[in-house]
GUMAR-786069 format. One record per residue (C-alpha): x, y, z; residue in three letters. Coordinates in nm, 2 decimals. Example, Ala and Ser with C-alpha at 12.3 -4.5 7.8 and 13.67 -1.06 7.14 Angstrom:
! residues 2
+--------+--------+--------+------+
|     c1 |     c2 |     c3 | type |
+--------+--------+--------+------+
|   1.23 |  -0.45 |   0.78 |  ALA |
|   1.37 |  -0.11 |   0.71 |  SER |
+--------+--------+--------+------+
***
This chain:
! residues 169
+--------+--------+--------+------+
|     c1 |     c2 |     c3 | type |
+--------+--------+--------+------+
|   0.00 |   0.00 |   0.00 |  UNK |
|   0.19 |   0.30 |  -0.13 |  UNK |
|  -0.03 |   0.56 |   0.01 |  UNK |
|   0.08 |   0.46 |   0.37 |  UNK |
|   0.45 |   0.56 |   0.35 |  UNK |
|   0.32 |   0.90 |   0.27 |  UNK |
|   0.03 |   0.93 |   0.48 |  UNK |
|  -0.32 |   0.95 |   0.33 |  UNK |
|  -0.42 |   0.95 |   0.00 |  UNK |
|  -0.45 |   1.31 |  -0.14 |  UNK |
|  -0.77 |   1.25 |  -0.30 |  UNK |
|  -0.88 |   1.14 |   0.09 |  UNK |
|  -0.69 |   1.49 |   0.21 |  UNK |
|  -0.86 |   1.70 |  -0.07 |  UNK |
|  -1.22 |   1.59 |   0.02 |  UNK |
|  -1.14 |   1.64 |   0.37 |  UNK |
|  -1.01 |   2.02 |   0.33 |  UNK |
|  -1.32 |   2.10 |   0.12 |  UNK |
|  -1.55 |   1.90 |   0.34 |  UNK |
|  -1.42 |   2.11 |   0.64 |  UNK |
|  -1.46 |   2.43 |   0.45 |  UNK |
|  -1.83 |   2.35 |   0.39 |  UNK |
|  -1.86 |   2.28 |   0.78 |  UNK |
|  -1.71 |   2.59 |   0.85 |  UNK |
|  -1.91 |   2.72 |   0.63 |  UNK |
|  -2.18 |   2.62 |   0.76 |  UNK |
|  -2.07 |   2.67 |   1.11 |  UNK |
|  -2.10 |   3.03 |   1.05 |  UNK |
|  -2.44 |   3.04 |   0.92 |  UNK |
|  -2.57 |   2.83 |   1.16 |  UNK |
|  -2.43 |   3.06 |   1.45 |  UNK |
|  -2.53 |   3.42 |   1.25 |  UNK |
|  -2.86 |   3.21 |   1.24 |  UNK |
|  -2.89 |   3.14 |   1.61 |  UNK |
|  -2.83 |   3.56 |   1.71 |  UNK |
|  -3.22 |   3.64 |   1.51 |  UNK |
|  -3.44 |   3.40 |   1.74 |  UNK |
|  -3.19 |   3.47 |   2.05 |  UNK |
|  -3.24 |   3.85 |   1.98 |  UNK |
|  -3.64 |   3.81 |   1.95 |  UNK |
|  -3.63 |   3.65 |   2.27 |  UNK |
|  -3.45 |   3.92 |   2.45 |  UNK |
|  -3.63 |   4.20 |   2.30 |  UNK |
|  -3.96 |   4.06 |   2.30 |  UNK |
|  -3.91 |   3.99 |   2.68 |  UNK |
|  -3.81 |   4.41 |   2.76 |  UNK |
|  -4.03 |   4.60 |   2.54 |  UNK |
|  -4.42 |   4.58 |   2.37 |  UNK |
|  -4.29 |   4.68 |   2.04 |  UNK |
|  -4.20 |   4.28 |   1.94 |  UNK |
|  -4.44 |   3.99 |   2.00 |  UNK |
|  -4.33 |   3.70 |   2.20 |  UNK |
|  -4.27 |   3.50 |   1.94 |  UNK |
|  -4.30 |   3.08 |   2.08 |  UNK |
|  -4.11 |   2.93 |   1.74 |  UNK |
|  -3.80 |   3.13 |   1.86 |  UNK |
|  -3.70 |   2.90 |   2.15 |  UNK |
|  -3.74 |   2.61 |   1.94 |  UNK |
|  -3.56 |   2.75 |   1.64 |  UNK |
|  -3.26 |   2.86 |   1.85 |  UNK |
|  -3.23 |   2.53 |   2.01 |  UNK |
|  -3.22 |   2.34 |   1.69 |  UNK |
|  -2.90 |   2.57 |   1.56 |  UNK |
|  -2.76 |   2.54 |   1.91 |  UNK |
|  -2.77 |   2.16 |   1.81 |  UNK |
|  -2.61 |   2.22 |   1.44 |  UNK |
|  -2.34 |   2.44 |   1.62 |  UNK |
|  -2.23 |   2.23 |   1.82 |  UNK |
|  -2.21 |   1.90 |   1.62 |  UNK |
|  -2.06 |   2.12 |   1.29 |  UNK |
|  -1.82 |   2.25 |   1.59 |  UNK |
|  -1.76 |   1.89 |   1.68 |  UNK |
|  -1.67 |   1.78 |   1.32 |  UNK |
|  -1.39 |   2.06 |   1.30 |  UNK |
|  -1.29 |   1.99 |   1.63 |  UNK |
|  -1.19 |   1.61 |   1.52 |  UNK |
|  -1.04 |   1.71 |   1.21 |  UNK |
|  -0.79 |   1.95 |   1.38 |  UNK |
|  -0.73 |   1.66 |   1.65 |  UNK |
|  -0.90 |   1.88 |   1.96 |  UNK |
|  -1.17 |   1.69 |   2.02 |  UNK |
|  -1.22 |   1.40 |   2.24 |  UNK |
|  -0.83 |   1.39 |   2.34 |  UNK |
|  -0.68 |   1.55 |   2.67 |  UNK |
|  -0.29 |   1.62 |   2.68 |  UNK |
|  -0.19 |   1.43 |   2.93 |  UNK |
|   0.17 |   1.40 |   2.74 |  UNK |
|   0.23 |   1.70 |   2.62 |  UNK |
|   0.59 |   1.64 |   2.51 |  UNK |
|   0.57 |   1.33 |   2.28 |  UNK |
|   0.77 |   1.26 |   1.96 |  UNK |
|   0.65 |   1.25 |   1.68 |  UNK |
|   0.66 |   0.87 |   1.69 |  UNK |
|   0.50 |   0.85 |   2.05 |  UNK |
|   0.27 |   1.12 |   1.92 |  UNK |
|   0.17 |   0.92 |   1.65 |  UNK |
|   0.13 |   0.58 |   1.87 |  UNK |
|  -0.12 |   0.83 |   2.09 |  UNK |
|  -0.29 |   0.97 |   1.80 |  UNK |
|  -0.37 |   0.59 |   1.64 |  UNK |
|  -0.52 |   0.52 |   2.04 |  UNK |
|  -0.75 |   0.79 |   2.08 |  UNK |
|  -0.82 |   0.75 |   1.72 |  UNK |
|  -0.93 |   0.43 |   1.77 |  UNK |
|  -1.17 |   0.56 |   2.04 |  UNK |
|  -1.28 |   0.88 |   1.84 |  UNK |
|  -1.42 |   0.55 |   1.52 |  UNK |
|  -1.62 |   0.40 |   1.80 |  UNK |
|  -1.79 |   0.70 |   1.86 |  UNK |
|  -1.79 |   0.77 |   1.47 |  UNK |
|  -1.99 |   0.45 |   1.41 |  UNK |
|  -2.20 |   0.47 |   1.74 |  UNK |
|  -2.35 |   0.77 |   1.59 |  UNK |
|  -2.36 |   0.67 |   1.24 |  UNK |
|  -2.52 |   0.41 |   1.35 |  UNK |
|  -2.75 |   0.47 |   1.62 |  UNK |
|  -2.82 |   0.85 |   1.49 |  UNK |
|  -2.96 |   0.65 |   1.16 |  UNK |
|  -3.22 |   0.52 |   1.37 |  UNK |
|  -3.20 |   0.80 |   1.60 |  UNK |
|  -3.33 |   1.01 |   1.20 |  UNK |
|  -3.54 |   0.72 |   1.07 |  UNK |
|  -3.76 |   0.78 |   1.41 |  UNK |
|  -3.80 |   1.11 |   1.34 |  UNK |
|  -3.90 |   1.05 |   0.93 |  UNK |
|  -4.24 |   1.11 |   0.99 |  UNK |
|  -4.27 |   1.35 |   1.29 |  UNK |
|  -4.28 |   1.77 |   1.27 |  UNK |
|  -4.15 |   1.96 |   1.56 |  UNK |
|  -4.48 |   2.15 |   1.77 |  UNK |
|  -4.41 |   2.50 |   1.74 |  UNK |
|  -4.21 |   2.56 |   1.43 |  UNK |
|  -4.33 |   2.29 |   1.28 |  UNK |
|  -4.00 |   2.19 |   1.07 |  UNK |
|  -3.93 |   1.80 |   1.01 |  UNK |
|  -3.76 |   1.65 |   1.28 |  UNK |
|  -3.58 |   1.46 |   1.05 |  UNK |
|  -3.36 |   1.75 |   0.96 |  UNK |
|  -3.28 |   1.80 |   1.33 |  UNK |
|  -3.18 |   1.42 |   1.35 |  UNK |
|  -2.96 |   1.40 |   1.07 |  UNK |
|  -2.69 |   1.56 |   1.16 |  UNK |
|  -2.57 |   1.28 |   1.44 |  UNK |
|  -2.52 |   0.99 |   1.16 |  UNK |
|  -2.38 |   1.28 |   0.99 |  UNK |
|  -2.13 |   1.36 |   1.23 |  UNK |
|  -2.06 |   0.99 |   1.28 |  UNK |
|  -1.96 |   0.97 |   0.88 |  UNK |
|  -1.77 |   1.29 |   0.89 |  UNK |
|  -1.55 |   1.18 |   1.23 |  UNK |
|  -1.47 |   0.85 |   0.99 |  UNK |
|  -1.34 |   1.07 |   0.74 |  UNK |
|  -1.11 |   1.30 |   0.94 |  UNK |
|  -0.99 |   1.06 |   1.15 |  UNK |
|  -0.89 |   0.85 |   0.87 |  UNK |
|  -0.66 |   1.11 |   0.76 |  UNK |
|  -0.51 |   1.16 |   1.10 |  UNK |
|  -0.47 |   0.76 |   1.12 |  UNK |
|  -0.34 |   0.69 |   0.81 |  UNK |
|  -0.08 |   0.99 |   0.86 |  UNK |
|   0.02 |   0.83 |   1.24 |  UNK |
|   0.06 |   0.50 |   1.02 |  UNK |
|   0.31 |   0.65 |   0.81 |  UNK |
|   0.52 |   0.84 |   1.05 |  UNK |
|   0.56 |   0.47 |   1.26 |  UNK |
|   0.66 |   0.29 |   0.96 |  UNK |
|   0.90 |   0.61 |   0.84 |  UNK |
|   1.27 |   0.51 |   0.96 |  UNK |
|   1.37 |   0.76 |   1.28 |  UNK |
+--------+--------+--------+------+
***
């Protein structure tokens, strides 16, 4: 396997960096999104001159959800999420021994919600939220979502830990 002496495949690099610029992407609008309910809230709470809007609470809570899960998905393919520095002054080899451990941990969590969060969506197929009434599916989604998009980025960071352990040094 040639691609392992190098690291990952660029093709697998390439879909990664433009798949994390369509998260970040979205990462943005979801947050710009979240300030409009957020601010209808407050207002509407200190002043007559806006209607307390009930959809506003549920609409803020659903971006609150994409926020953080699109945050999640950055966070693994930068390698800040789900590790803790307890050995802060590895080489690159014992980084790399590290980095294939909790990467092993970070694709269990990657198929638990790729799995489970497709069931988790298929429940909500049919169902509409009560107040804003938007398709619950959409809500669900983004866990088996996640799941597929931790498998991705991690793959990069494994297949490059592979090749620094079989590199001579």
């Amino acid at each position: 396997m040639p691609f392992l002496e190098s690291g990952a495949p660029a093709a697998l690099r390439h879909l990664n960096r433009a798949l994390a610029g369509v998260i970040l992407l979205l990462l943005i609008v979801t947050v710009g999104i979240l300030v409009i309910p957020v601010s209808l809230q407050i207002f509407s709470r200190y002043t007559a001159l806006i209607p307390a809007y009930i959809w506003t609470e549920e609409l803020a809570r659903f971006c609150l959800v994409y926020a953080v899960m699109l945050g999640a998905m950055l966070a693994v393919r930068e390698g800040t999420h789900f590790t803790v520095d307890v050995f802060p002054r590895l080489s690159p080899r014992g980084a790399a021994r590290m980095e294939l451990i909790s990467g092993s941990f970070i694709l269990i969590f990657a198929l638990v919600f790729l799995w489970w969060g497709w069931e988790f969506t298929e429940f909500a197929f049919y169902r509409i939220s009560e107040l804003a009434e938007l398709p619950l599916w959409l809500i669900h989604m983004v866990w088996p979502i996640a799941g597929l998009v931790w498998l991705l980025f991690e793959a990069e960071r494994m297949l490059d830990a592979v090749a620094i352990l079989r590199s001579d040094g």
